[in-house]
N, C-alpha and C positions, 0 to 999 in steps of 0.2 A: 247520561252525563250527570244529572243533577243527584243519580241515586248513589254515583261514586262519589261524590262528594258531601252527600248526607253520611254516608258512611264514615268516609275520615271524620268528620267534626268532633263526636267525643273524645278519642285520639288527643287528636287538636287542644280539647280546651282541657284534659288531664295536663299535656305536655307546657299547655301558658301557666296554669294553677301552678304548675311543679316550680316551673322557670321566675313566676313573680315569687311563692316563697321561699327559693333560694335566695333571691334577690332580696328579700323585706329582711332571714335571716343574717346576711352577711354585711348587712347594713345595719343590722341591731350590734349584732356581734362588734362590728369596727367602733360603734358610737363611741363608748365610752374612751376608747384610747386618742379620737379626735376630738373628743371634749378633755380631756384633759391635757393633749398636745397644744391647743388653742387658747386653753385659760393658761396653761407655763406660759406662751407667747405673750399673752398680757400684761402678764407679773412676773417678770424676770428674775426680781430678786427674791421671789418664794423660788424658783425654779435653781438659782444658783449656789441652795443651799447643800443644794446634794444633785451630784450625775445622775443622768437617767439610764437605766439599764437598758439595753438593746436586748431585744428576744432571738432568741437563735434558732433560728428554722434544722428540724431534721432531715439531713437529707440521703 
């Protein structure tokens, strides 16, 4: 039992490694458009100077 399960492990911790840097990347990636959704929220009137464009997903 324990030698099926020594076996999975690097499996295992490939598949967490892979899973936390998608996660770390698409959490870098969004940053900047939450940092700048958040500071227009603060200062409105920077933000009312001009619309904000909407990004248009391909689908």
């Amino acid at each position: 039992m324990l030698q099926d399960l020594a076996a999975l492990t690097p499996p295992l911790v490939v598949c967490a490694a892979f899973l936390i840097g998608v996660g770390w990347l698409l959490r870098r990636e969004m940053a900047p458009r939450r940092r700048a959704r958040r500071n227009a929220a603060a200062d409105p009137a920077d933000g009312a100077a001009r619309p904000r464009r909407e990004r248009r997903e391909h689908t």
